[in-house]
N, C-alpha and C positions, 0 to 999 in steps of 0.2 A: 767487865767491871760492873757495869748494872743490870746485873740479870738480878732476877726475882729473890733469890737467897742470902745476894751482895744484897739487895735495897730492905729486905725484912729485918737484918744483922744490923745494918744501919741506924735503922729506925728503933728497932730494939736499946741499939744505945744511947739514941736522943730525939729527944720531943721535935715537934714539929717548928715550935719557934727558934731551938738553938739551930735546926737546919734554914731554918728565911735568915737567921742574924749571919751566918755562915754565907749565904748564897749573898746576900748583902754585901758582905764584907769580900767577896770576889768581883761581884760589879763592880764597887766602890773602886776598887785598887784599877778595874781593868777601864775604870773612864779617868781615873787618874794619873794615871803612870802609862796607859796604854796596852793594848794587846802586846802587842811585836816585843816591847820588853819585858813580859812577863813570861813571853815564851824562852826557852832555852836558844844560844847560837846555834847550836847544831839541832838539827830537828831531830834526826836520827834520839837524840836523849829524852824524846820524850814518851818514846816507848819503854825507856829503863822500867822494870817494875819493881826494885828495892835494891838493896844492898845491906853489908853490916861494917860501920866503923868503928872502930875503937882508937881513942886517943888515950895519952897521957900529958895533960896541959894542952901545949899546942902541937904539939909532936901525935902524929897518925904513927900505930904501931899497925896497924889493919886496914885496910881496903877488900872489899866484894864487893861486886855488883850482879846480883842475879841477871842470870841471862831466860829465863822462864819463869813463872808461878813454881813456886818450891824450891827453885834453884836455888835452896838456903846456906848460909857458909858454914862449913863444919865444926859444930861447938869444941872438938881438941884444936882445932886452928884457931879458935878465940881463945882458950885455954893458955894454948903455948904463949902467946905473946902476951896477958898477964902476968 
């Protein structure tokens, strides 16, 4: 995730200050609420690298969870359940 191309893309799309307000706002939460609950129960999840869901209200018409970088869901399976 922070190789050289990830951190240039980054920074390409914000200044230096909305990354310290960010990096802030991640202390903050992790002296407040603590580590251990910010992380997921299962560890295993925090390797997930994305997903795509689709709702309608509170109703889930769609679930993916990529299982690699790319592992994208297939836009006729988003399709369909529109």
């Amino acid at each position: 995730m922070w190789n050289p191309p990830a951190v240039d893309n980054m920074m390409g799309r914000n200044d230096e200050d909305s990354l310290k307000s960010l990096g802030a706002a991640y202390k903050s939460a992790a002296d407040n609420i603590g580590f251990q609950k910010l992380a997921p129960a299962d560890m295993k999840d925090t390797m997930r690298q994305g997903g795509t869901f689709v709702f309608k209200g509170e109703n889930l018409l769609l679930e993916h969870y990529d299982e690699k970088v790319g592992d994208n869901c297939a836009v006729d399976d988003i399709l369909r359940v529109l």
